[in-house]
C-alpha positions as CSV (number, residue, x, y, z in Angstrom):
1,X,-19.8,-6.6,6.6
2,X,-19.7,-7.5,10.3
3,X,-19.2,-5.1,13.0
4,X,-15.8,-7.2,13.7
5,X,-14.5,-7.0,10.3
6,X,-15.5,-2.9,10.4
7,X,-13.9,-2.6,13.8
8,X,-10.4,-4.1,12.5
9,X,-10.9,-2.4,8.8
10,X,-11.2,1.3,10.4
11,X,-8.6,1.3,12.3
12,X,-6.3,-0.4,10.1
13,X,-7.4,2.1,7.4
14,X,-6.7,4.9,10.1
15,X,-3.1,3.8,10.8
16,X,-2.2,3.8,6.8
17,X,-3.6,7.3,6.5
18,X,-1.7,8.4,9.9
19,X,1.2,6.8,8.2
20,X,1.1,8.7,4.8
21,X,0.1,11.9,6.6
22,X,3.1,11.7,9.1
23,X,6.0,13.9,8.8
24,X,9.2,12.3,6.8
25,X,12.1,11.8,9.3
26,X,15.5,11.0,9.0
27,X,16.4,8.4,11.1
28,X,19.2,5.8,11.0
29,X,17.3,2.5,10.2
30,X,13.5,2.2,9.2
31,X,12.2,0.3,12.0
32,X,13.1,3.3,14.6
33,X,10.5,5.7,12.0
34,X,7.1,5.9,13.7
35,X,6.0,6.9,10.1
36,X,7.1,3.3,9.0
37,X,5.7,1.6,12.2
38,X,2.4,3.4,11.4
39,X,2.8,1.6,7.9
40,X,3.6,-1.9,9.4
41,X,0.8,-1.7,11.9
42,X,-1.8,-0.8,9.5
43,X,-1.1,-3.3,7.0
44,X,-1.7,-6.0,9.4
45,X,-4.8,-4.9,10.6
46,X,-5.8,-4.2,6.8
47,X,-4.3,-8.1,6.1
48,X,-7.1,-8.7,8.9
49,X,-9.5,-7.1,7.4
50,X,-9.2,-8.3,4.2
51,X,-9.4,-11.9,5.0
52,X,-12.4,-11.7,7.0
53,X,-14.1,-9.4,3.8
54,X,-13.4,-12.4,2.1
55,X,-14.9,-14.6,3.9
56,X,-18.2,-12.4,4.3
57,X,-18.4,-12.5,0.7
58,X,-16.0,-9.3,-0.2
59,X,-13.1,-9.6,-2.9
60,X,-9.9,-11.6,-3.0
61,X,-8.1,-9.1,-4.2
62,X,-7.5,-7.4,-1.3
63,X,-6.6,-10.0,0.3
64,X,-3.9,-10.3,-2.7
65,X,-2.8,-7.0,-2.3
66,X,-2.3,-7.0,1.8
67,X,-0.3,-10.5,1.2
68,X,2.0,-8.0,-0.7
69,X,1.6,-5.1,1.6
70,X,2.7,-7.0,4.5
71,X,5.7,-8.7,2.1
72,X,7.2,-5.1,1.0
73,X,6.4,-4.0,4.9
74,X,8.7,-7.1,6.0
75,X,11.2,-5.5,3.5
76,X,10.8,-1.9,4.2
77,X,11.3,-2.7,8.6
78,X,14.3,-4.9,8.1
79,X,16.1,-2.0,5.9
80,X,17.0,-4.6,3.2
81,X,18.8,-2.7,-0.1
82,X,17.2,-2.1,-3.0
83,X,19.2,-4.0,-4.9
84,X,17.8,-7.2,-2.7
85,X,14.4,-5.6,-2.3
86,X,13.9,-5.1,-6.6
87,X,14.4,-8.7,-7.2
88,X,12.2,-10.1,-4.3
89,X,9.5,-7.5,-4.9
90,X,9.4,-8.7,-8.8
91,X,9.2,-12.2,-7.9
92,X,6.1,-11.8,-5.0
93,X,4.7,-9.1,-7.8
94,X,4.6,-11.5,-10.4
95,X,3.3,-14.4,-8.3
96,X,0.3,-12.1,-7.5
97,X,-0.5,-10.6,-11.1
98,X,-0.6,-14.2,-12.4
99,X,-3.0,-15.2,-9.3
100,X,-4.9,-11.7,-9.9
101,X,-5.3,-12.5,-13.9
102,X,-6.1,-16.2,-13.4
103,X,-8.8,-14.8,-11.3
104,X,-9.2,-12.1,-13.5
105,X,-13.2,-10.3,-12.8
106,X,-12.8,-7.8,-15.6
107,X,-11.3,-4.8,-16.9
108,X,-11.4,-3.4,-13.8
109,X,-8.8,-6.2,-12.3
110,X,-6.4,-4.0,-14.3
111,X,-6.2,-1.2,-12.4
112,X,-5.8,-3.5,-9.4
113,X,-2.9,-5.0,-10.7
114,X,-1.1,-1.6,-11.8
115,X,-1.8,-0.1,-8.1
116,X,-0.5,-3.0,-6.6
117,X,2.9,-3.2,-8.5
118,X,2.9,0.7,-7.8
119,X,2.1,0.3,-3.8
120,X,4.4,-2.8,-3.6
121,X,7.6,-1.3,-5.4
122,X,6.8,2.3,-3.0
123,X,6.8,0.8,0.4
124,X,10.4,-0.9,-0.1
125,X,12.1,2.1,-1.6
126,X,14.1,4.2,0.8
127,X,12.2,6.4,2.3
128,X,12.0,10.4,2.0
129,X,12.4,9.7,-2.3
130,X,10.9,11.0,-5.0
131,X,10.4,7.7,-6.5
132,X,8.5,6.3,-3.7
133,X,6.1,9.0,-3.2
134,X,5.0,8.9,-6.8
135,X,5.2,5.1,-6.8
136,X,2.6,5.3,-3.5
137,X,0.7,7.9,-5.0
138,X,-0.5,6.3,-8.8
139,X,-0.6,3.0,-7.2
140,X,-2.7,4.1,-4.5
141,X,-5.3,6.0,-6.9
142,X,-5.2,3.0,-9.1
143,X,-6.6,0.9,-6.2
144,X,-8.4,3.5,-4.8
145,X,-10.4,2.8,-8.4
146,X,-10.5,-0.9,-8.0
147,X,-11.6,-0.3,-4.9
148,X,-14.6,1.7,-5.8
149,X,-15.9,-0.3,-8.6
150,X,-15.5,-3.1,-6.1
151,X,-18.1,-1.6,-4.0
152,X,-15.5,-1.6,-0.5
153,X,-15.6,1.6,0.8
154,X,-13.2,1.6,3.5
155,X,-10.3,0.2,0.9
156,X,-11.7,3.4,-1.7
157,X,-11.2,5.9,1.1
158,X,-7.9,4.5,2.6
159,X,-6.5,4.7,-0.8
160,X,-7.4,8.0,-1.9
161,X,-6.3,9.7,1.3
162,X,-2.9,7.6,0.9
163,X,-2.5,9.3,-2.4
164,X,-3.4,12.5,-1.6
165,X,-0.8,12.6,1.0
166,X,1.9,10.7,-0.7
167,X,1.1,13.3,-3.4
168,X,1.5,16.0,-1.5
169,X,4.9,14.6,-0.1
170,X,6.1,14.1,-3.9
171,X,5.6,17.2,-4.6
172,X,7.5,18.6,-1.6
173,X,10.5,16.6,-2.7
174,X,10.3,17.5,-5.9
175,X,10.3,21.2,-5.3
176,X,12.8,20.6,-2.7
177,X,15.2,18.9,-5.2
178,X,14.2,21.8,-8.2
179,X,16.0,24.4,-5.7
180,X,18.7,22.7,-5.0
């Protein structure tokens, strides 16, 4: 890995974590949340980073799943409804689980395309939900996996930090919702 590639893969990785780890606000459209601008911004950087991994020699699949990070970020900033977001979601989900099994480099490729389904579907959900959070959370602990057997560190530790807080604002919700 090049110094270039670890200088745009940190901070990228940084931003996502920042993001997850930021308070949940209410606000009236997604785009004026710093917590989703964290998102946004980090996913390109991470789409970045990914790209030139690749071409040093690093997986595709990351690159796979930061074409569908950035898709669901698109999504997720220009407040589209879930009934639009489901459909498109599906569709670029599909498109990249075929790609991921035709390329398919083991057993292991599964949990990749699990956590990325998970990931993509939790970004374009309205924020503050239950069904995000735990959506962020599995997905990000399944990649978090890949990542690890994959041998790239800054994707393992991205991912497990981005569960453990998505986790932790699940669980808020939920107990928020059980007294209620």
């Amino acid at each position: 890995m090049s110094d270039t590639t670890f200088l745009i893969g940190v901070p990228g990785a940084l931003l996502l974590v920042a993001g997850a780890a930021y308070p949940l606000e209410h606000v009236t459209h997604p785009a004026k949340s710093v917590k989703n601008w964290l998102f946004f911004t980090g996913a390109l950087c991470m789409l970045a980073y990914s790209i030139l991994n690749y071409m040093a020699g690093g997986s595709i699949f990351f690159v796979l799943l930061q074409i569908f990070i950035n898709s669901t970020s698109v999504l997720m900033m220009l407040n589209t409804s879930d009934r639009f977001d489901t459909p498109v979601i599906i569709l670029v989900g599909l498109c990249m689980i075929a790609w991921s099994l035709r390329l398919f480099d083991g057993y292991n490729t599964v949990f990749f395309i699990i956590g990325l389904s998970g990931i993509g579907l939790g970004y374009a959900m309205n924020m503050g939900t239950l069904k995000r959070n735990v959506s962020l959370t599995v997905g990000s602990a399944l990649i978090a996996l890949f990542s690890y057997l994959s041998g790239d560190m800054i994707f393992f530790w991205l991912n497990v930090f981005f569960a453990l807080f998505s986790g932790w604002y699940a669980g808020r919700i939920y107990l928020e919702t059980k007294r209620k």
